[in-house]
LUMVEX-959373 format. One record per atom (N, C-alpha, C): residue number from 1; residue in three letters; z, x negated, y. Coordinates in pm, whole numbers. Each point is the difference from the previous one (the first is absolute). Layout:
BEGIN
(NUM, ala, (Z, X, Y)) ...
This chain:
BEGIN
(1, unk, (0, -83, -120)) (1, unk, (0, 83, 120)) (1, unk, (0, -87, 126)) (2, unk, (89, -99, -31)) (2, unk, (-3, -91, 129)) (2, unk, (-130, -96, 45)) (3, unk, (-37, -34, -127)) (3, unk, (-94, -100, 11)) (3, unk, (-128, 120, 53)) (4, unk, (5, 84, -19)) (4, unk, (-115, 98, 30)) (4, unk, (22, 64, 110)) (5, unk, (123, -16, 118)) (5, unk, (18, 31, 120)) (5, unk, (-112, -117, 58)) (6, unk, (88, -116, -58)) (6, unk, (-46, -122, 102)) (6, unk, (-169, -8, -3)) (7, unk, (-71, -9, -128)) (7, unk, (-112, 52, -10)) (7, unk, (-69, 55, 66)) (8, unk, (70, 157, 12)) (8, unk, (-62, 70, 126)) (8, unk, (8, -37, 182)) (9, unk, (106, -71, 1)) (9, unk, (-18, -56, 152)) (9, unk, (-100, -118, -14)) (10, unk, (2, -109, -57)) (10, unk, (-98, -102, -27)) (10, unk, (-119, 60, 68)) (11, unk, (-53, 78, -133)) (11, unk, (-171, 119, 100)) (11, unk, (14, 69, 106)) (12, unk, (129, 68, 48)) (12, unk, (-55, 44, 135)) (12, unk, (-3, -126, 90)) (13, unk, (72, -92, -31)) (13, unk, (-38, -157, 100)) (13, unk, (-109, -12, 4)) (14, unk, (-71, -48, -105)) (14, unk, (-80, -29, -33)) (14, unk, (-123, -21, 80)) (15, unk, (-1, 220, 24)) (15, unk, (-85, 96, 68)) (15, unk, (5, -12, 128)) (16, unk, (99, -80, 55)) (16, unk, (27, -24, 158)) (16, unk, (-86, -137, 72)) (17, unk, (-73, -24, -61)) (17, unk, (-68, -121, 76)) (17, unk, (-138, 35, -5)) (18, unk, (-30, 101, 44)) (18, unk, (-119, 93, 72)) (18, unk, (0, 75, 131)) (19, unk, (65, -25, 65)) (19, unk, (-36, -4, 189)) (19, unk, (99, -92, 71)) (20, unk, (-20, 74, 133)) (20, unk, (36, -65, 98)) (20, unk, (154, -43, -29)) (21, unk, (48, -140, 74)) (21, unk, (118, -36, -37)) (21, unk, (101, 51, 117)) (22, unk, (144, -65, -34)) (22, unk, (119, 70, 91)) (22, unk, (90, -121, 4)) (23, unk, (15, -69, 87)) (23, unk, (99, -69, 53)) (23, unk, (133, -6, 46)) (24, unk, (114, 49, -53)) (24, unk, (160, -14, 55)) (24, unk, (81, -130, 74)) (25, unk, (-57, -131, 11)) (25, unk, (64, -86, 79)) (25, unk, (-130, -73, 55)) (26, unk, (116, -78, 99)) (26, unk, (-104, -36, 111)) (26, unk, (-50, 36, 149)) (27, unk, (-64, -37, 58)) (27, unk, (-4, 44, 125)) (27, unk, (-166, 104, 13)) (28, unk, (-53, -14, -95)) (28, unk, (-95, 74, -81)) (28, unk, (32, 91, -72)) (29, unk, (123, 31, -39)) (29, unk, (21, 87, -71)) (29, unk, (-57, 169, 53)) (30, unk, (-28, 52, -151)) (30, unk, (-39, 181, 105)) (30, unk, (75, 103, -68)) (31, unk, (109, -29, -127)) (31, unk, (86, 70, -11)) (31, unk, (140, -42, -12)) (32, unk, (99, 54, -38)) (32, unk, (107, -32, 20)) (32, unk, (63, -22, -136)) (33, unk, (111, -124, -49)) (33, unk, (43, -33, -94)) (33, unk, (43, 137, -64)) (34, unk, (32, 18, -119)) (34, unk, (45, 102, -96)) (34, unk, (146, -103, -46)) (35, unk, (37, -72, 8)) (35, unk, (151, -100, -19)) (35, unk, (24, -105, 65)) (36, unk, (111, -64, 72)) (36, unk, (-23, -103, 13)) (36, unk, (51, -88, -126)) (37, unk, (108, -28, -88)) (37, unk, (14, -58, -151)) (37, unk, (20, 118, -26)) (38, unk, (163, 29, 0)) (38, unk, (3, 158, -105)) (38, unk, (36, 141, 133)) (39, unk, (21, -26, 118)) (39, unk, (-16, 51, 131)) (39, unk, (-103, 86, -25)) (40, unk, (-1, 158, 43)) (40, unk, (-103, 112, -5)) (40, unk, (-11, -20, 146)) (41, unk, (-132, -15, 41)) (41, unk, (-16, 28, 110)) (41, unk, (-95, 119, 90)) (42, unk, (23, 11, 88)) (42, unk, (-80, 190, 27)) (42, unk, (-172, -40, -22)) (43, unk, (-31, -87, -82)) (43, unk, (-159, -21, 4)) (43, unk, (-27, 94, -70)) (44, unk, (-145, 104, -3)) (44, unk, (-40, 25, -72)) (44, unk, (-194, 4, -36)) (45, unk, (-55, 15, -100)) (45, unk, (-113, -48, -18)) (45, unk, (-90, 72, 26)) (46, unk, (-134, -21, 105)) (46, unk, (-93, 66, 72)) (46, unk, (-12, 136, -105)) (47, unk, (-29, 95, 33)) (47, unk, (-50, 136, -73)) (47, unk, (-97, -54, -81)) (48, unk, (-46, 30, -127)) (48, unk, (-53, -11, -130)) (48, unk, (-42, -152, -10)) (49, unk, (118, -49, 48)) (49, unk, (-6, -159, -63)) (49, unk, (94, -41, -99)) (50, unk, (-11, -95, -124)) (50, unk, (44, -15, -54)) (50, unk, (94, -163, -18)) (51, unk, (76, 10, -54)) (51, unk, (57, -143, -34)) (51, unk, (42, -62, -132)) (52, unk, (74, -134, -53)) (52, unk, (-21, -20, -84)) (52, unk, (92, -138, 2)) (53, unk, (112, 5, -101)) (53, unk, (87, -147, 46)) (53, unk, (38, -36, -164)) (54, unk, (34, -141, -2)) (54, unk, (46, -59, -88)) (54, unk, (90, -93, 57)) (55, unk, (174, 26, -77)) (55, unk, (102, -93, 90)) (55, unk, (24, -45, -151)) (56, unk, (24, -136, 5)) (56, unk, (38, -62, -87)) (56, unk, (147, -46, 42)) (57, unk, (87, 25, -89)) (57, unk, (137, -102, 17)) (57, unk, (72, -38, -56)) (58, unk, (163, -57, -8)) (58, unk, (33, -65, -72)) (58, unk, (21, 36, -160)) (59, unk, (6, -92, -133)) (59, unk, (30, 24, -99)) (59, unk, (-127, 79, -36)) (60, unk, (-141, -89, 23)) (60, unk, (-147, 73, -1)) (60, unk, (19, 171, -26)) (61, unk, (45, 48, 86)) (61, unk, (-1, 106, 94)) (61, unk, (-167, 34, 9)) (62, unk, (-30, 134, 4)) (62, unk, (-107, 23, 59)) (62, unk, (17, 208, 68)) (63, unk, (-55, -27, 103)) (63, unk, (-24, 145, -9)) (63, unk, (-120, 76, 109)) (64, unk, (-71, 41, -81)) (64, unk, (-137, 81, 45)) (64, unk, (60, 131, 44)) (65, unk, (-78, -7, 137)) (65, unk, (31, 164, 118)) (65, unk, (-182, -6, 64)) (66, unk, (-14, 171, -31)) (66, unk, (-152, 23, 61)) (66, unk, (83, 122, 134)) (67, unk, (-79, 2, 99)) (67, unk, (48, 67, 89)) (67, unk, (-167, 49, 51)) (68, unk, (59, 174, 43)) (68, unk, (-133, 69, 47)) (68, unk, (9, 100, 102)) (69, unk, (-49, 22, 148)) (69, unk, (45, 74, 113)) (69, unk, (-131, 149, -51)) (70, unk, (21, 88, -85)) (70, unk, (-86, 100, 70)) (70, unk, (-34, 95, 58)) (71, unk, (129, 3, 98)) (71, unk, (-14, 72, 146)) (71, unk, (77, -34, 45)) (72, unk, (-31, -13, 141)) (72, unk, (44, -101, 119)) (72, unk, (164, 39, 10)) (73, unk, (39, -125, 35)) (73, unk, (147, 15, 55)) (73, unk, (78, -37, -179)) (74, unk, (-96, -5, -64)) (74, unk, (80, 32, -124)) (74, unk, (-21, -113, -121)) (75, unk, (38, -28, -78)) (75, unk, (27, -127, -118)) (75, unk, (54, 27, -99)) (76, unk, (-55, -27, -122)) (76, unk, (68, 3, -141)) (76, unk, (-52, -116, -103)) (77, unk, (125, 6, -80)) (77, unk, (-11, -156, -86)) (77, unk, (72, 24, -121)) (78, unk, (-52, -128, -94)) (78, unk, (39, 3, -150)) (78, unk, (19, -97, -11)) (79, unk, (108, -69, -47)) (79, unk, (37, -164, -72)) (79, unk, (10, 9, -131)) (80, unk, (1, -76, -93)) (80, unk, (90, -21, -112)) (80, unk, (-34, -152, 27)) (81, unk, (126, -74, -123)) (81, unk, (-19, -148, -31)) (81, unk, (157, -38, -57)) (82, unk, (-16, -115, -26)) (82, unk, (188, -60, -78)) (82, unk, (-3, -117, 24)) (83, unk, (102, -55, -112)) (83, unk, (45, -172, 46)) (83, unk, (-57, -35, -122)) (84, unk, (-44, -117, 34)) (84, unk, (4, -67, -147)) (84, unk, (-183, 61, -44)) (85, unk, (-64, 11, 86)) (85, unk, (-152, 48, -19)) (85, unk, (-77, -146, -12)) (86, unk, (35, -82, 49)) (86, unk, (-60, -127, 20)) (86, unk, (151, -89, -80)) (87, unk, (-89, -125, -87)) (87, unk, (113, -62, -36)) (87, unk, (16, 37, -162)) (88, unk, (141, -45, -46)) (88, unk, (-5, 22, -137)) (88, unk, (142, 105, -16)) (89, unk, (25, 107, -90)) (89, unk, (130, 27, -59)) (89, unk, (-52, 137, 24)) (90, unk, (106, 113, -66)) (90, unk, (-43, 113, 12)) (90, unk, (-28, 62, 173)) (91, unk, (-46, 95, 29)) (91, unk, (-29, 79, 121)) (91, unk, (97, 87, 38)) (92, unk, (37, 35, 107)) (92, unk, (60, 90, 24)) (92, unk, (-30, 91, 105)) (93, unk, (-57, 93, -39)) (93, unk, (-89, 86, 136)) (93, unk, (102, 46, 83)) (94, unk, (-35, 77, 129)) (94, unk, (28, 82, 41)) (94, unk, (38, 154, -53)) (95, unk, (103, 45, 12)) (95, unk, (26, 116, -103)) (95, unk, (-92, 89, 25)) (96, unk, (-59, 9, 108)) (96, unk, (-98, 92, 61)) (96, unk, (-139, 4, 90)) (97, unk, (-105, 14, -12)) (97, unk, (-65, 21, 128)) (97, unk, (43, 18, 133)) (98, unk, (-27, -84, 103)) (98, unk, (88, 38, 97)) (98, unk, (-149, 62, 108)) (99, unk, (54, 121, 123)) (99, unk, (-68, 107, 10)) (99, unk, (67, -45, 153)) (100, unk, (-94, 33, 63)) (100, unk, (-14, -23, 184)) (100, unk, (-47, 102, 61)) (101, unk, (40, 30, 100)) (101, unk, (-64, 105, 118)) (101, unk, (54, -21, 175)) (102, unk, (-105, -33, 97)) (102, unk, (23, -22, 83)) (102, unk, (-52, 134, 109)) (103, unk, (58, -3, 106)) (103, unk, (-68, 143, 99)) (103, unk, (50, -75, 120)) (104, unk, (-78, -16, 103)) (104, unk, (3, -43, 137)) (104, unk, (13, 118, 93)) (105, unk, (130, -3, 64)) (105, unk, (47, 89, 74)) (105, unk, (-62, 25, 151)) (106, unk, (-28, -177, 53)) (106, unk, (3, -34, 132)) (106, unk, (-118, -129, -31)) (107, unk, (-102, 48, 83)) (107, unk, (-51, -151, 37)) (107, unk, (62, -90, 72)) (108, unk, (-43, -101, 7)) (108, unk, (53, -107, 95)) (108, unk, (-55, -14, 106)) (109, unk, (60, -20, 160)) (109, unk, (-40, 0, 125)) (109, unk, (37, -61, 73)) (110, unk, (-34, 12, 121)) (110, unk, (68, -159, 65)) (110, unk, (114, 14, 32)) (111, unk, (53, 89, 26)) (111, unk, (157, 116, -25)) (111, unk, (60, -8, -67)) (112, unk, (-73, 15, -115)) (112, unk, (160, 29, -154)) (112, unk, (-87, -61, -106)) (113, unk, (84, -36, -139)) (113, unk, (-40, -66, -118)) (113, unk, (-48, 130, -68)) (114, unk, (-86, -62, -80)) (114, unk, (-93, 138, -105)) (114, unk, (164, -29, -130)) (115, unk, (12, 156, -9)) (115, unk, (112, 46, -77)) (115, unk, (-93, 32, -149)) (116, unk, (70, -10, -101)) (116, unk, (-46, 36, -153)) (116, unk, (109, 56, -61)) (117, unk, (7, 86, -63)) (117, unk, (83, 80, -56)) (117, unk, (-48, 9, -200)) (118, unk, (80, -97, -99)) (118, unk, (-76, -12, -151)) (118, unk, (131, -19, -82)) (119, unk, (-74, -29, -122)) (119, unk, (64, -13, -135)) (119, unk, (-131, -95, -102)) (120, unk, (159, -87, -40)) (120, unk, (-102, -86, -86)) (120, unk, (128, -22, -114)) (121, unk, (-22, 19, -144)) (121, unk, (89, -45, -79)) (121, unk, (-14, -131, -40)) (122, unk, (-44, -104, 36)) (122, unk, (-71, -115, -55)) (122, unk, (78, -78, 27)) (123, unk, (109, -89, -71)) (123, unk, (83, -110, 69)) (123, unk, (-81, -119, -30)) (124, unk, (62, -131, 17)) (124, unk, (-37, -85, 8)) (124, unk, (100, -110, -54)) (125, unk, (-60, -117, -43)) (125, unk, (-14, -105, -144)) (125, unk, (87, 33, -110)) (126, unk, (-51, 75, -44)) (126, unk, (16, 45, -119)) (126, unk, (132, 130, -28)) (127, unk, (-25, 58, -115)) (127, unk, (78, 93, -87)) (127, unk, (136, -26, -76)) (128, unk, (72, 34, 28)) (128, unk, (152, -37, -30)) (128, unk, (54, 130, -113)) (129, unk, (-23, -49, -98)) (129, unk, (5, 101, -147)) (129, unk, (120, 74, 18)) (130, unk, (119, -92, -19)) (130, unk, (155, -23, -13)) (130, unk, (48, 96, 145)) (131, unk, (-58, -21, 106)) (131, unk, (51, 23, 106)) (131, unk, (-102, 141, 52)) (132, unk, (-49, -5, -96)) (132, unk, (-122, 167, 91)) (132, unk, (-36, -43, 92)) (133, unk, (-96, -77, 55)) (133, unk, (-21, -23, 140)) (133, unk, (-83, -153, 52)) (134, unk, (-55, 30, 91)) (134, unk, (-91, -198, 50)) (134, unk, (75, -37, 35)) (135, unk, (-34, -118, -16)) (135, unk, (84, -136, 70)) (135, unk, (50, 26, 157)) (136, unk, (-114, 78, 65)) (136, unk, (-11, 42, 105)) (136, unk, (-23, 140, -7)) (137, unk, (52, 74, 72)) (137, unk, (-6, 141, -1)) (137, unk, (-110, 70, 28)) (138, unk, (-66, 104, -77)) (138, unk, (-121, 55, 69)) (138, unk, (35, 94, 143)) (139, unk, (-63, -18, 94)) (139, unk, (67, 59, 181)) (139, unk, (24, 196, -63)) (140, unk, (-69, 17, -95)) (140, unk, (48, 154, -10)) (140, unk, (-74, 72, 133)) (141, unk, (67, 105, 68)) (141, unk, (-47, 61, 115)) (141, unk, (54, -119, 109)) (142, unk, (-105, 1, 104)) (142, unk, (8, -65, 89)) (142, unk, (-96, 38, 121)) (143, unk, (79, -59, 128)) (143, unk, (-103, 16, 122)) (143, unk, (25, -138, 61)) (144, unk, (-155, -56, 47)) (144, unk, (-28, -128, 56)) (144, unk, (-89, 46, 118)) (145, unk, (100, -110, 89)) (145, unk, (-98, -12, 157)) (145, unk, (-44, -95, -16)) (146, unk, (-136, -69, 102)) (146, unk, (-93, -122, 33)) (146, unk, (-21, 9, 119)) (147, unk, (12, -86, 80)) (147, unk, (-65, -48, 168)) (147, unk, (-55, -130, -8)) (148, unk, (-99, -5, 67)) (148, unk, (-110, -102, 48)) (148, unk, (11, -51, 158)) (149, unk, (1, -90, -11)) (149, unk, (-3, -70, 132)) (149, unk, (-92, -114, 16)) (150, unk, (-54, 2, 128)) (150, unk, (-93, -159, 20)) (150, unk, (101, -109, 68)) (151, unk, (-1, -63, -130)) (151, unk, (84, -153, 72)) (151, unk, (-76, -106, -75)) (152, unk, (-53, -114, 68)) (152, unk, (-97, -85, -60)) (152, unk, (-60, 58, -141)) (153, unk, (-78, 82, 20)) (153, unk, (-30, 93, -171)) (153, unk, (37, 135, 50)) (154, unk, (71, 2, -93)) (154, unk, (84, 111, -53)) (154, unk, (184, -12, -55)) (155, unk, (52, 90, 15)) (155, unk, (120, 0, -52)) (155, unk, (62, 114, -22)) (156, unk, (22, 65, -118)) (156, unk, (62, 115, -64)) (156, unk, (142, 12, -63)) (157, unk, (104, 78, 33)) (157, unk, (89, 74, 3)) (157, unk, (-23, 87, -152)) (158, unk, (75, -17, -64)) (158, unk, (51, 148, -136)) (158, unk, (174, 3, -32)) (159, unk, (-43, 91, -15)) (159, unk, (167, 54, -69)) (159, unk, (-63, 135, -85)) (160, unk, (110, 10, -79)) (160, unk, (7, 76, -77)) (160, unk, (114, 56, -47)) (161, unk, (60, 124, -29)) (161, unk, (126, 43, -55)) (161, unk, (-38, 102, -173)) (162, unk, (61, -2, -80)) (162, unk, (-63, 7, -158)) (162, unk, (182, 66, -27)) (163, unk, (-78, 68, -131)) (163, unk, (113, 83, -66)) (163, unk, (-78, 6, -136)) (164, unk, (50, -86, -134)) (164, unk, (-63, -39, -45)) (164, unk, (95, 96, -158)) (165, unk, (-91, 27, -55)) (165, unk, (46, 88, -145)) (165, unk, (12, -87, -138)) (166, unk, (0, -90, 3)) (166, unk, (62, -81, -41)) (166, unk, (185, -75, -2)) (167, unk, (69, 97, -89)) (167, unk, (161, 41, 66)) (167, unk, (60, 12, -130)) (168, unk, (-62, -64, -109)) (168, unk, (119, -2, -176)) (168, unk, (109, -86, 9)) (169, unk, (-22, -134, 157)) (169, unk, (69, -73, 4)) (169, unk, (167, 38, 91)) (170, unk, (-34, 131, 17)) (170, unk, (116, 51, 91)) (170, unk, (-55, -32, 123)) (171, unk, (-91, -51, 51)) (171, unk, (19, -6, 161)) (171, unk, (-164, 16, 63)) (172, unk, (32, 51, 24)) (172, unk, (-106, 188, 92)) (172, unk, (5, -52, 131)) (173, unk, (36, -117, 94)) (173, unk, (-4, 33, 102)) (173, unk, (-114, -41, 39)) (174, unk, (-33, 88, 180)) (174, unk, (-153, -19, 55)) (174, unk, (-2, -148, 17)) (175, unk, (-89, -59, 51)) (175, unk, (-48, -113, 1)) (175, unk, (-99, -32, 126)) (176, unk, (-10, -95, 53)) (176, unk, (-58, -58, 73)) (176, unk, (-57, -130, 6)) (177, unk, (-135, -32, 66)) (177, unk, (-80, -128, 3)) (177, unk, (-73, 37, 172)) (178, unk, (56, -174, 5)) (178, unk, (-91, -39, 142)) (178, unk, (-97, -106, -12)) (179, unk, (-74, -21, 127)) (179, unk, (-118, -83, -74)) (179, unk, (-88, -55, 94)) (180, unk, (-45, -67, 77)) (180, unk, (-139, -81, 60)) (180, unk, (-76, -98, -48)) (181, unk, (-128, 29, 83)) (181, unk, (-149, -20, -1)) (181, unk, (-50, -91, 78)) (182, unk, (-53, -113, -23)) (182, unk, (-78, -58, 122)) (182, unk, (-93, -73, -14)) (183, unk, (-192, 77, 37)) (183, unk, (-82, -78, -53)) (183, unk, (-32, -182, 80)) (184, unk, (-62, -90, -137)) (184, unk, (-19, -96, 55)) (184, unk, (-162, 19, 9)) (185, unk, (-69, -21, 77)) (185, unk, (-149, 1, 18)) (185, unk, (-51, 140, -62)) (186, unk, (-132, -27, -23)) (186, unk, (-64, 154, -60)) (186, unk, (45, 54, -164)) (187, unk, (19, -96, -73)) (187, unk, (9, 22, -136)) (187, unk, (161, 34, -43)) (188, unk, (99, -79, 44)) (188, unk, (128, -23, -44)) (188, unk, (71, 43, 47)) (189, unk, (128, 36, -51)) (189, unk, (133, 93, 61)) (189, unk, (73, -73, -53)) (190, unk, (153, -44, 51)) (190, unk, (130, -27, -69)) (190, unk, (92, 124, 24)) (191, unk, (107, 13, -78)) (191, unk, (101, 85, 7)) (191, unk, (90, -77, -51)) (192, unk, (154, 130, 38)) (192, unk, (119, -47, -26)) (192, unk, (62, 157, 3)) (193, unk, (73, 4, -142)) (193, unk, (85, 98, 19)) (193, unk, (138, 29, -54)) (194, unk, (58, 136, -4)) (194, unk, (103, -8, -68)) (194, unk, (61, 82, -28)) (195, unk, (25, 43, -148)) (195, unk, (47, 108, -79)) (195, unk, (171, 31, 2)) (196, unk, (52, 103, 44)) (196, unk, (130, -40, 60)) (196, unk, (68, 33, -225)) (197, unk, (-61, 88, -53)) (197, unk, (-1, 30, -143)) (197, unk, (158, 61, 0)) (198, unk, (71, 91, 113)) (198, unk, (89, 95, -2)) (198, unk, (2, 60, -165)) (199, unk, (-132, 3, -58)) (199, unk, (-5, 140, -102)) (199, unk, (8, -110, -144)) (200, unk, (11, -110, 30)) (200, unk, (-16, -131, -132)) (200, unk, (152, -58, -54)) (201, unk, (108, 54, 89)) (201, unk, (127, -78, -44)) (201, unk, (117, 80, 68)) (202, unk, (23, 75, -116)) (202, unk, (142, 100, 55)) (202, unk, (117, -81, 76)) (203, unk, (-2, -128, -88)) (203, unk, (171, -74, -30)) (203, unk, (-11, -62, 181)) (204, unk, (-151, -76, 71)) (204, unk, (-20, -62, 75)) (204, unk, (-77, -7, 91)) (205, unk, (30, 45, 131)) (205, unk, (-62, 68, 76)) (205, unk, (-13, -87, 126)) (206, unk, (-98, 6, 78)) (206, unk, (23, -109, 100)) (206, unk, (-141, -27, 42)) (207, unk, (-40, -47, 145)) (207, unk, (-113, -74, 43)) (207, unk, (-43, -96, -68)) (208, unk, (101, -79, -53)) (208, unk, (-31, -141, -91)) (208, unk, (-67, 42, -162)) (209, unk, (89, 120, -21)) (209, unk, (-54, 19, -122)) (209, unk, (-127, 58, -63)) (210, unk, (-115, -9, 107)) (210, unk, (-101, 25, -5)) (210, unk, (-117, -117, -76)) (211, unk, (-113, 23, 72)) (211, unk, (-147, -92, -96)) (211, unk, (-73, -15, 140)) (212, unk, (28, -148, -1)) (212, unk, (-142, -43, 119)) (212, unk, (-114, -20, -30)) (213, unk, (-101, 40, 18)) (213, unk, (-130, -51, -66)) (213, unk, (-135, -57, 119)) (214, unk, (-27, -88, -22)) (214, unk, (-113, -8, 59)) (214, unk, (-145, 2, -41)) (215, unk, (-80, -43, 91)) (215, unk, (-194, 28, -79)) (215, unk, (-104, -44, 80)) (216, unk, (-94, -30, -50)) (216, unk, (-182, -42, 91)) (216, unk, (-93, 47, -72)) (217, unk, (-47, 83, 41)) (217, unk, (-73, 87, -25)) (217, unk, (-155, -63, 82)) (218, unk, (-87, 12, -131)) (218, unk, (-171, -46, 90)) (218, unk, (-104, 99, -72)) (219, unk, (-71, 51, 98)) (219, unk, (-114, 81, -39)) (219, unk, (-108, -33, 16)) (220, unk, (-132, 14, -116)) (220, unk, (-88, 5, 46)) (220, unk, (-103, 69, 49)) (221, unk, (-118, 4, 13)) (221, unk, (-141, 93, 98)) (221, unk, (-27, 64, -162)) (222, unk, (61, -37, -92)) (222, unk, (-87, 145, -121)) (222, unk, (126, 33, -44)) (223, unk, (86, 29, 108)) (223, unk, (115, 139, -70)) (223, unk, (102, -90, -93)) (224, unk, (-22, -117, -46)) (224, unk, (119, -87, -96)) (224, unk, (117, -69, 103)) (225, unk, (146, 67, -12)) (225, unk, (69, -72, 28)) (225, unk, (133, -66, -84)) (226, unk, (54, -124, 56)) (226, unk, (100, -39, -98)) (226, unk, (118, -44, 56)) (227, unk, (85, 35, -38)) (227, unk, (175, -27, 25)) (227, unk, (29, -97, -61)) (228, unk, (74, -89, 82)) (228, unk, (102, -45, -51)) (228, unk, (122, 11, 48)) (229, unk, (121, 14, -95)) (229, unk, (126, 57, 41)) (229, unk, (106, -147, -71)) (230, unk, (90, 21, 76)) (230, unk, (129, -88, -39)) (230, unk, (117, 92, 38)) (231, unk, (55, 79, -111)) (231, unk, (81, 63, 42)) (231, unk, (201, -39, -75)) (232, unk, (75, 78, 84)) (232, unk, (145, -45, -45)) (232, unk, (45, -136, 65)) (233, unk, (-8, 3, 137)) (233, unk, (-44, -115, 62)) (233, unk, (184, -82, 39)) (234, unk, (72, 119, -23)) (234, unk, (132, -3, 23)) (234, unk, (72, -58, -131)) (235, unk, (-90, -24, -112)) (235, unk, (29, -14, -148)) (235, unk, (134, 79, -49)) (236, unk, (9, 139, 38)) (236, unk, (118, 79, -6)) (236, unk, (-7, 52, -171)) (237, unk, (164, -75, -86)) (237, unk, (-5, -2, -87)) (237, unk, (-6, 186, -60)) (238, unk, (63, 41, 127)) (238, unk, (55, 148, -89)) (238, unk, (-148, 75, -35)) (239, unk, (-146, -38, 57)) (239, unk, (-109, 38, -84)) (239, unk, (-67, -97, -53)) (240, unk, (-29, -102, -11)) (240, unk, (-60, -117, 0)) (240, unk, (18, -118, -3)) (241, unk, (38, -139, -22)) (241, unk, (46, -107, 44)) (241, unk, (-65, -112, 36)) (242, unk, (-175, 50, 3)) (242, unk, (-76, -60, 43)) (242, unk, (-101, 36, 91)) (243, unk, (-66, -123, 84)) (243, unk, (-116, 78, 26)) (243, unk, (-104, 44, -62)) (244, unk, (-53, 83, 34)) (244, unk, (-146, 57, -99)) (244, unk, (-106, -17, 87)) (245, unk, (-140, -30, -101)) (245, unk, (-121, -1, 88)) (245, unk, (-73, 76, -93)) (246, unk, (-40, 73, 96)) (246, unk, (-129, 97, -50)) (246, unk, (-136, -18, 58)) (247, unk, (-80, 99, -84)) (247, unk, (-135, -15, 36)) (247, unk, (-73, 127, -21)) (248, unk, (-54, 91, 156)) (248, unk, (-65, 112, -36)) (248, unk, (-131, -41, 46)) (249, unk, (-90, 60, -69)) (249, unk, (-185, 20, 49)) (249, unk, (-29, 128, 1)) (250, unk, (-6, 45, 75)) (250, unk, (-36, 156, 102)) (250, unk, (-159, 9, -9)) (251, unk, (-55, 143, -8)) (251, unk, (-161, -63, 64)) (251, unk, (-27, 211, 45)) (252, unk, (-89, 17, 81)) (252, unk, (24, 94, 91)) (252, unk, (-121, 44, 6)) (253, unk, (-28, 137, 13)) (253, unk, (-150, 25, 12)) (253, unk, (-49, 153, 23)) (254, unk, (-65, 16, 79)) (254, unk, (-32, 161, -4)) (254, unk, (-67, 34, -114)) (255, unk, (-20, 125, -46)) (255, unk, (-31, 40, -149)) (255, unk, (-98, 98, 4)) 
């Protein structure tokens, strides 16, 4: 069943490198990021355009997400993937397909940040058997703002606040992530952000006890872009005790 999810996203990828491309970083860019690492941000993808990502991470980690706008203002998505996909020893998937929906409340203006109002069950590096739950929490319901500004480039503003259904561990609380943007030339963006993970640790609560992550992000003129992330930058043992580097390839395209 699983291997025949992933299957099926593979071909709708596939099918995506037949028009015009879509750019998210950069000073060229013509749409707006869909994450900055695990940060939802109010981007969402031109009307009947499609998308298409592969994040690889630690403990050959893999996980395939196709994403598709078909009517404006609006976004929906499918992941599956596990640990242990790449590499040797048994696999351990994701217990589930994880299922996305985004709706844009507010464009963005020179006034106010474009508001998004979604749900995504999809956490991030990996499936925690023992514990019901990702390493990182999937955001659950959430609303994310974005602002743009011209400062040498560009420079963007996100936050986000999440209430995440993911709660076998006893602790339900909402959650929050902040986050900036700042392109270098036409192709490249860096970021920096930070998961405060309220909803990840009943016993320990705190500004510190969060996930710093950072990223550089480069796109190219046929819709392929690629991340790189270094995240857990705080090496905070109570999720992690190291840093992690990841690697997503995005590629974008009207359909």
């Amino acid at each position: 069943m699983r291997y025949g999810i992933l299957l099926f996203l593979f071909v709708l990828l596939s099918r995506m490198f037949i028009a015009s491309a879509q750019r998210p970083s950069g000073e060229a860019a013509n749409i707006d990021p869909l994450y900055l690492v695990d940060l939802p941000t109010a981007g969402i993808l031109p009307t009947r355009s499609g998308g298409a990502d592969v994040l690889l991470y630690p403990e050959g980690g893999v996980l395939l997400s196709i994403w598709y706008s078909p009517i404006p203002r609006t976004m929906v998505g499918i992941s599956m993937g596990g640990t242990r996909v790449l590499g040797a020893g048994g696999i351990t998937w994701n217990e589930l397909p994880g299922f996305s929906f985004r709706y844009r409340i507010f464009d963005e203006n020179e006034k106010y940040p474009g508001l998004v109002f979604g749900f995504e069950s999809q956490g991030k590096d990996g499936w925690l058997p023992k514990g019901k739950k990702y390493v990182v929490k999937s955001p659950g319901f959430f609303f994310s703002v974005s602002k743009n500004y011209r400062f040498l480039g560009y420079v963007s503003f996100h936050g986000t606040l999440n209430y995440t259904l993911e709660r076998r561990d006893g602790d339900g609380s909402p959650n929050m992530f902040v986050g900036v943007e700042k392109t270098v030339g036409s192709m490249v963006s860096v970021f920096l952000e930070y998961n405060f993970m309220f909803d990840n640790d009943a016993n320990k609560k705190g500004f510190w006890n969060g996930m710093l992550n950072s990223g550089l992000r480069v796109s190219t003129e046929i819709g392929l872009t690629i991340d790189l992330y270094f995240k857990n930058l705080l090496t905070n043992p109570v999720h992690y005790s190291k840093v992690m580097r990841e690697v997503r390839v995005q590629y974008v395209r009207y359909l």
